[in-house]
N, C-alpha and C positions, 0 to 999 in steps of 0.2 A: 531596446538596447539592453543587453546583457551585462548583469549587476560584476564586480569582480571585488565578490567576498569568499569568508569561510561554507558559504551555505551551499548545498547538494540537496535538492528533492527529488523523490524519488516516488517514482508513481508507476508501479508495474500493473493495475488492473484497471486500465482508464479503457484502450483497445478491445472494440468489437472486430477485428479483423480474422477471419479464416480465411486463409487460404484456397486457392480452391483444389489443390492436390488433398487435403485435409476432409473435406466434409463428405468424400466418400466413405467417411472411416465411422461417422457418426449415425448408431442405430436408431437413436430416439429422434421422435418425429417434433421434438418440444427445443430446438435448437433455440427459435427465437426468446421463447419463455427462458431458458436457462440465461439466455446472455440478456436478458431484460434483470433479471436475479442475483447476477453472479456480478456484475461489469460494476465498476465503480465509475461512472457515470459523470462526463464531464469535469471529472478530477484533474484532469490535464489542464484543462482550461481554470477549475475554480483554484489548484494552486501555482500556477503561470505568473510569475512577481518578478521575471526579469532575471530572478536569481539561477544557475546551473542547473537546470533538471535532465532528468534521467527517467526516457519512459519506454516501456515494455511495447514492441512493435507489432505483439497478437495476441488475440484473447486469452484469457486465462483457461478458456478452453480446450486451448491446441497445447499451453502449456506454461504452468504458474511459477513463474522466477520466483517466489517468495517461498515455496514448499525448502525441504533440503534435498538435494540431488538423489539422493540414496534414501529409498522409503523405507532403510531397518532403521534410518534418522528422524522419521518425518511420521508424526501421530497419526493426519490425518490420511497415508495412504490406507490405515488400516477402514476408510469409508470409500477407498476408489479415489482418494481425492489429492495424491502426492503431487509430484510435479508435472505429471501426468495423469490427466484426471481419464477414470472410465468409469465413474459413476455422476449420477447427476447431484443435484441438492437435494432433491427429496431418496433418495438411494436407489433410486430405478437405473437404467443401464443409460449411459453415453456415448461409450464409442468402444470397440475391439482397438486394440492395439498391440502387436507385439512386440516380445522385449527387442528384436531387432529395431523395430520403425521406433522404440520409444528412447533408444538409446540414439539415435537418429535427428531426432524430436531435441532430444537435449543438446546435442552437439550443436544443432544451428540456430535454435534460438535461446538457451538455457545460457551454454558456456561464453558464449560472446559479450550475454545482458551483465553477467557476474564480471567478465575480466572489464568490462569499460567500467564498472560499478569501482571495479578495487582502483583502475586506471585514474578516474577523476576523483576518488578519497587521496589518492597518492600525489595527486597536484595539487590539491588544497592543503596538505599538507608542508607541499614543499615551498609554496607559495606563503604561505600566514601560519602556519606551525597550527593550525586548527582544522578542524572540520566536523559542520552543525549537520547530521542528515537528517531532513525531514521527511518523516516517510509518510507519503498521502492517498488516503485512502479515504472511502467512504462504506454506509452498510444499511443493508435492506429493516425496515422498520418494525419490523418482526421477526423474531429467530426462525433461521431456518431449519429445517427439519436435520440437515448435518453438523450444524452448528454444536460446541458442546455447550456455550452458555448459551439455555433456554428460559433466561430471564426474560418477562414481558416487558416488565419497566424498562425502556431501552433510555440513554441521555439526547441528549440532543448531541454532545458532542464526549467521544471518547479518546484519552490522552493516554499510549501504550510508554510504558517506558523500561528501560534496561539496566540490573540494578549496577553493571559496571558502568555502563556507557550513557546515561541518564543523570547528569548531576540537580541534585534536589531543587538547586534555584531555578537552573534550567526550568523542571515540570515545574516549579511554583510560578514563573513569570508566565507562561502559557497558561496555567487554569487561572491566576486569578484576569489574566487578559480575556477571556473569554465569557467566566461570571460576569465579568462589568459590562460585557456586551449584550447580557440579561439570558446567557445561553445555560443550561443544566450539564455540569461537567464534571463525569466520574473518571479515575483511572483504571485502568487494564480490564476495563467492562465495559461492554460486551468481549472484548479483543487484547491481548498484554502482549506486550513485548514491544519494541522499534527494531530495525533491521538494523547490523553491522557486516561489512563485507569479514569471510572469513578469515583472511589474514591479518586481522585486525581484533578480532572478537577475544575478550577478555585481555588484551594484552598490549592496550593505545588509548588512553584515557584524554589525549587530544582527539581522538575520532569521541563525538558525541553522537546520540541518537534520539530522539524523541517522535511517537506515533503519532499522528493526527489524523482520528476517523470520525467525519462528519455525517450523521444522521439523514438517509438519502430525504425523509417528510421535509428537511429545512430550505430544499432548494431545487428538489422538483417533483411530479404526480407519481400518478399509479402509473400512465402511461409512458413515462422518461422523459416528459417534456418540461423544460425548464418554468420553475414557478415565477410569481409577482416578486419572491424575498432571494431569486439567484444573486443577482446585483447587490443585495446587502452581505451576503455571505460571503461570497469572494472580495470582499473588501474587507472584510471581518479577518479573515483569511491571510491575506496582506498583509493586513495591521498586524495578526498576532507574529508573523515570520519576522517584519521589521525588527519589533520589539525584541523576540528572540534575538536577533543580528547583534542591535544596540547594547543585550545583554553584558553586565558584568562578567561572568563568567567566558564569553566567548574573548575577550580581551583581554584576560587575567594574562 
């Protein structure tokens, strides 16, 4: 049964889906490997709370909603990795694409993901004058080679926040919900920032944002199969959105 509060999660890299018009496009023989590396992995399911989510319908590999549209905006297309990737994670080749098919690319899964994103902040809005977006993700236990923090020390769980759309109680009730869950919880490391839809960003202080990226070692193998501790983490999980919800701030 679907929650009917201020909360939106947002999950665009949970999708191992390609296409199959798509995978003629793809040169490296390492497809599985990338999308074992790259996929946030059961995220759909670990933050699944009932409450409004919003998930991305193919891999991050045919094409990443969270880049910005236009790579003179977006740092990492200068590693192949905008919102159309043609690089892998280690910087070897992924796939030919040209600007025709990748303008192509965006129109049917980019611009759609963005206008239902601004569509459902705009009903929560209209509905409770608020909106909490969660944006949930998860990340490989090692940096990657594209990565630019190549810190080893990785947390167990990393809190991205936005210094408009982030209010400080907000990230306080989420780390200290998660230290007392006995987890190691730094912010904007390995990963900063939380997502705001663009007609919103710096200029809606009712739209909130805060990141939640969970550490892929806390909740499954090397092989992507879910561990003994899945079931304590997506509860953990839960628990912290709750509290989020119940927060003062969301009710001010």
């Amino acid at each position: 049964m679907q929650k009917n509060n201020p909360i939106l999660i947002n999950v665009p890299h949970a999708s191992t889906f390609i296409p199959d018009e798509e995978r003629g496009l793809f040169v490296t023989p390492f497809v599985a490997r990338e999308l074992a590396v790259m996929t946030d992995h059961y995220c759909d399911d670990l933050y699944a709370t009932g409450d409004t989510m919003l998930r991305f319908p193919v891999s991050r590999l045919v094409c990443d909603a969270e880049r910005f549209r236009d790579d003179a905006s977006e740092i990492m297309s200068e590693v192949g990795m905008g919102a159309i990737y043609t690089r892998c994670s280690d910087g070897s080749p992924l796939k030919t694409v040209t600007e025709a098919h990748k303008e192509e690319l965006l129109r049917q899964y980019y611009d759609p993901y963005h206008a239902r994103f601004e569509f459902l902040v705009s009903e929560k809005l209209r509905e409770f004058d608020r909106c909490l977006i969660i944006d949930g993700h998860s990340f490989y236990p090692t940096p990657l080679p594209y990565e630019l923090n190549q810190n080893l020390d990785r947390p167990d769980i990393c809190l991205g926040t936005d210094p408009f759309h982030t209010p400080s109680e907000l990230a306080e009730v989420a780390y200290e919900y998660f230290v007392g869950c006995g987890y190691s919880v730094v912010f904007n490391e390995p990963f900063a920032g939380s997502i705001v839809p663009l007609k919103y960003y710096e200029r809606d202080k009712r739209v909130m944002s805060i990141m939640i990226e969970l550490n892929r070692r806390l909740y499954m193998d090397a092989d992507c199969r879910k561990s003994e501790e899945y079931e304590r983490v997506k509860r953990d999980v839960a628990g912290v959105i709750a509290r989020l919800e119940n927060s003062a701030i969301i009710h001010c």
